[in-house]
C-alpha positions as CSV (number, residue, x, y, z in Angstrom):
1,X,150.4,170.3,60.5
2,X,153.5,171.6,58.1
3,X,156.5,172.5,59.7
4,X,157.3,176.5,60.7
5,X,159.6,178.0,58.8
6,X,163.1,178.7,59.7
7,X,163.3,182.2,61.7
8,X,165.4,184.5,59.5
9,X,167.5,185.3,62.2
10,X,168.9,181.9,62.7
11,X,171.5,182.1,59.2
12,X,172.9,185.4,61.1
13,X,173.2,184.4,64.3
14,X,175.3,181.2,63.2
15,X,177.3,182.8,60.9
16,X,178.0,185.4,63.8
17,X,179.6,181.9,65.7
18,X,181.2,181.0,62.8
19,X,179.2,178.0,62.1
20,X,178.0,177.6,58.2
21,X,175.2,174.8,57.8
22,X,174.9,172.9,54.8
23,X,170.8,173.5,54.0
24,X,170.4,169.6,54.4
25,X,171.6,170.2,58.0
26,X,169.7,173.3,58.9
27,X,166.1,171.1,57.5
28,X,167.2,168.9,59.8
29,X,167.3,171.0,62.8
30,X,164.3,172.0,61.6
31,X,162.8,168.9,61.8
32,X,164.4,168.1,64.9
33,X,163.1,170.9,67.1
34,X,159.8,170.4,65.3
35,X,159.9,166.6,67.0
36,X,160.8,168.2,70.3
37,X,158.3,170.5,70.5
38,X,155.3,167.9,69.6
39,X,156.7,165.7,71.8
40,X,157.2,168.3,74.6
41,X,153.2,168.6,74.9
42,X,153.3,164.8,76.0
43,X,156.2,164.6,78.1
44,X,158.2,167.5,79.6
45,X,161.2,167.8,77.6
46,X,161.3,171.7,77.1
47,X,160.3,174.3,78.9
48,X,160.3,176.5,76.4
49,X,157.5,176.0,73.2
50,X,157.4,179.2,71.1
51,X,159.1,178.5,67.9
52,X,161.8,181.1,67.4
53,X,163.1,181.1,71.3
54,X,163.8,177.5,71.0
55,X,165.5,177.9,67.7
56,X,167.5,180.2,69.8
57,X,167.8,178.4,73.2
58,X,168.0,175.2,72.1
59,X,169.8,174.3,68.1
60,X,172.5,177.9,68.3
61,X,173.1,177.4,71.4
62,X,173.2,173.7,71.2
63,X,175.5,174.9,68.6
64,X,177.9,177.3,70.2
65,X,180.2,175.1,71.3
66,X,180.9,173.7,68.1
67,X,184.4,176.0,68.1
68,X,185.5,174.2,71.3
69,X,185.1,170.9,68.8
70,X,187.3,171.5,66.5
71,X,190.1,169.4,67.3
72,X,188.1,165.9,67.3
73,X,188.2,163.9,63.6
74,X,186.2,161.4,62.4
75,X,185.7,158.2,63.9
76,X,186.1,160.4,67.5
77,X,183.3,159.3,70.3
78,X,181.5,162.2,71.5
79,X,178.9,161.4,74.4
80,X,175.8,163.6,75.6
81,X,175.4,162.9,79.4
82,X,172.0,163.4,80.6
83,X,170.4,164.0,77.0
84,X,166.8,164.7,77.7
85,X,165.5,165.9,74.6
86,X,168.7,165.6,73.0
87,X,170.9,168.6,73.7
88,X,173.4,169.1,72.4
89,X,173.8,165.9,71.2
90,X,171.7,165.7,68.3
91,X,172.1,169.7,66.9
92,X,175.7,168.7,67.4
93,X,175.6,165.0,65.8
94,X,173.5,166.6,62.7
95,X,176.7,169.6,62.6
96,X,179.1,167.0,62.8
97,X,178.0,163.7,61.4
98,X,181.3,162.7,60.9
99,X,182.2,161.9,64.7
100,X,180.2,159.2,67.1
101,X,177.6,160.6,69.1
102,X,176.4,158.8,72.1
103,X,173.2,160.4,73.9
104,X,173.3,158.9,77.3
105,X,169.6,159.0,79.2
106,X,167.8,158.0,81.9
107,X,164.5,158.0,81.8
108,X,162.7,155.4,79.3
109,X,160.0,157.6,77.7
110,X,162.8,160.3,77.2
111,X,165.0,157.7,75.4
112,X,162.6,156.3,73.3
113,X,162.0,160.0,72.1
114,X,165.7,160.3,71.2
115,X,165.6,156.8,69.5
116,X,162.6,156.7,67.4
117,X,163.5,160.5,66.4
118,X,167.3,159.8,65.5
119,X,165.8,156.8,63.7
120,X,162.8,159.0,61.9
121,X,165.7,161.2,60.8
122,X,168.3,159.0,59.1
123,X,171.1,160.1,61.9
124,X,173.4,156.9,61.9
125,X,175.9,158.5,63.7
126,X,174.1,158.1,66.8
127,X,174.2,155.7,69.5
128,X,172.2,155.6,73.0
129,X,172.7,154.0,76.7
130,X,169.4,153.3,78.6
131,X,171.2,154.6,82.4
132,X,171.7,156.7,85.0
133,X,175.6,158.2,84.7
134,X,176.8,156.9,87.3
135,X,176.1,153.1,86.2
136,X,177.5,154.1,82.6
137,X,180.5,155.4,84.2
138,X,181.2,151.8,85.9
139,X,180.3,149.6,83.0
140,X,183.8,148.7,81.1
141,X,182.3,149.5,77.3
142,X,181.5,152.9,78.4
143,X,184.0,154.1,81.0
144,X,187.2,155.8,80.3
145,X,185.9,155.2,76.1
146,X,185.1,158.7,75.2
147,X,187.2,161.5,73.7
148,X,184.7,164.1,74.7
149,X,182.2,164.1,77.0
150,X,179.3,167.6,76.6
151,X,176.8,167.9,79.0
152,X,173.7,171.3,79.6
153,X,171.6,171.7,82.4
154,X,173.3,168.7,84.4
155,X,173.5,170.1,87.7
156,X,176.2,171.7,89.7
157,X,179.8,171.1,88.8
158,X,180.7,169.4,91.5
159,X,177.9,166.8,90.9
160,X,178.8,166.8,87.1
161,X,182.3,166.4,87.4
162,X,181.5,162.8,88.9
163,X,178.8,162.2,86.3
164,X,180.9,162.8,83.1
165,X,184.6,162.6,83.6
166,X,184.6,158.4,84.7
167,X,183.4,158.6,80.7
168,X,186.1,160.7,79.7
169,X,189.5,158.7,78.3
170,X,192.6,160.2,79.2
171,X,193.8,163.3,77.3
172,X,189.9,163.6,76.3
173,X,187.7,166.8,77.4
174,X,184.7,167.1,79.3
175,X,182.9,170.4,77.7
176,X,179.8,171.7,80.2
177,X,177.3,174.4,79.5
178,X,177.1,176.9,82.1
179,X,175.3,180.2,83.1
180,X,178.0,183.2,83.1
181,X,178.3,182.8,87.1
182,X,180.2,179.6,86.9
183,X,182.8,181.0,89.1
184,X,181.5,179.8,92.5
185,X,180.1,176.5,91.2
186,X,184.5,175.5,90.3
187,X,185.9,177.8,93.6
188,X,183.2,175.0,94.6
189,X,184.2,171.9,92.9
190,X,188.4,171.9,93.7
191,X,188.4,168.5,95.1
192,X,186.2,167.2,92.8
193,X,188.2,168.1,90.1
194,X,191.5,166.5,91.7
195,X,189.8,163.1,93.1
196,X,188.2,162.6,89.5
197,X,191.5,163.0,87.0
198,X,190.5,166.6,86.0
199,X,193.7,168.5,85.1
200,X,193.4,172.3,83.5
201,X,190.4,173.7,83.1
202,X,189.5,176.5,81.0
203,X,185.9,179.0,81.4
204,X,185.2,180.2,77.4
205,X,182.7,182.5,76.6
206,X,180.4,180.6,74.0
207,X,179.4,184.0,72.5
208,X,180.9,187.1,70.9
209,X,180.1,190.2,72.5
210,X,178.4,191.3,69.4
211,X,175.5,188.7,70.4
212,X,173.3,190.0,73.7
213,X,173.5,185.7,75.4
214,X,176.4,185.5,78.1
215,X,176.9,181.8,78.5
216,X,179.9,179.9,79.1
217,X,181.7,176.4,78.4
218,X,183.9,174.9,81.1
219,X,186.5,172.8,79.8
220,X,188.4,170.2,81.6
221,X,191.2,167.9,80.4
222,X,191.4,164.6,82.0
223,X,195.1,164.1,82.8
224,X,195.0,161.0,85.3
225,X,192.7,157.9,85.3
226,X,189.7,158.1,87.6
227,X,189.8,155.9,91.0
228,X,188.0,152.8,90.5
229,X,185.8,153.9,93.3
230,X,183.9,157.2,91.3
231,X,181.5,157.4,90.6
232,X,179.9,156.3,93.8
233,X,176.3,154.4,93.6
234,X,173.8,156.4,92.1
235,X,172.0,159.4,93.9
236,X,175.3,160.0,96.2
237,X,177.1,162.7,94.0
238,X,174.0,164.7,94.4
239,X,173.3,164.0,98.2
240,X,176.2,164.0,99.4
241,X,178.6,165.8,96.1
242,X,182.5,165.6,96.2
């Protein structure tokens, strides 16, 4: 089956973010999201499977954080907690394949997709951790290692805060992918934020108002080391959250 083309919105749309692909690196979004989508009718990765929405849904707005990126260099450890099908971290490893992207996963089958499609690809600036978060964010090569830690669809932040900022190194940014009604979810998360090092915290808008998608990045800074207690043994941040 050859791939579908490129949707002619998608040039627009980025260059309406500010983001300019090389054509290498849009053909390999391309590819990418074609991967996803095959696999997504063997496993549930997606629940979205017509062609231009996930163009949309999944590689610009995988994308739209790029801005809130532009600070790390090359070398810099970037880490995708709870990956799934590999967003953001792969749109963003193939937009910046300068900076080390980690996609941390789970589930086996789900990781396997990731690997053999990184692989498939030629992406060598990506690395992968078979685990649940909360292990990761114990383990001594992992914790406290990464300058920026991005995370979609993980859950409240409460819950989140525990699963991604133990990865976070001091100084370093945790950058989560919320709906535009964030505000309860941090009035919410306060003490989570304090026990786990978070320090400022910023709510961006992830879109111009020119575009009609109203979603939103959370930034935190981790400004104090996390207690050698969190994260607690996996499941407990979601029965029981901070």
């Amino acid at each position: 089956m050859s791939q579908p083309p490129v949707p002619d919105f998608v040039p627009h749309q980025l260059g309406e973010l500010g983001i300019e692909l090389a054509p290498s690196q849009t053909e390999q979004c391309a590819v990418f999201l074609d991967r996803l989508l095959e696999a997504n009718q063997r496993m549930n990765l997606t629940g979205i499977r017509e062609h231009s929405q996930a163009w949309q849904r999944h590689i610009i707005d995988s994308l739209s954080i790029l801005f809130l990126l532009d600070q790390l260099e090359a070398g810099d450890r970037l880490i995708d907690v709870g990956s799934g099908g590999g967003l953001p971290g792969i749109p963003l490893a193939i937009a910046r394949p300068e900076l080390e992207v980690t996609l941390l996963e789970a589930t086996g089958k789900k990781l396997n997709f990731l690997r053999q499609t990184a692989e498939a690809m030629g992406l060598a600036n990506i690395r992968f951790i078979h685990a649940r978060a909360e292990d990761a964010g114990r383990q001594p090569a992992h914790r406290q290692h990464y300058d920026t830690a991005v995370c979609r669809a993980l859950g409240p932040m409460r819950e989140l805060l525990e699963y991604t900022l133990p990865l976070v190194r001091l100084g370093g940014m945790l950058v989560a992918m919320k709906g535009p009604s964030v505000a309860e979810e941090m009035a919410q998360a306060g003490d989570a934020l304090h026990l786990l090092g978070g320090g400022r915290v910023d709510v961006v808008d992830t879109y111009p108002e020119s575009m009609p998608w109203r979603t939103v990045a959370v930034v935190v800074i981790k400004e104090h080391p996390t207690p050698p207690e969190y994260p607690r043994q996996p499941g407990l941040p979601r029965q029981s959250p901070l």
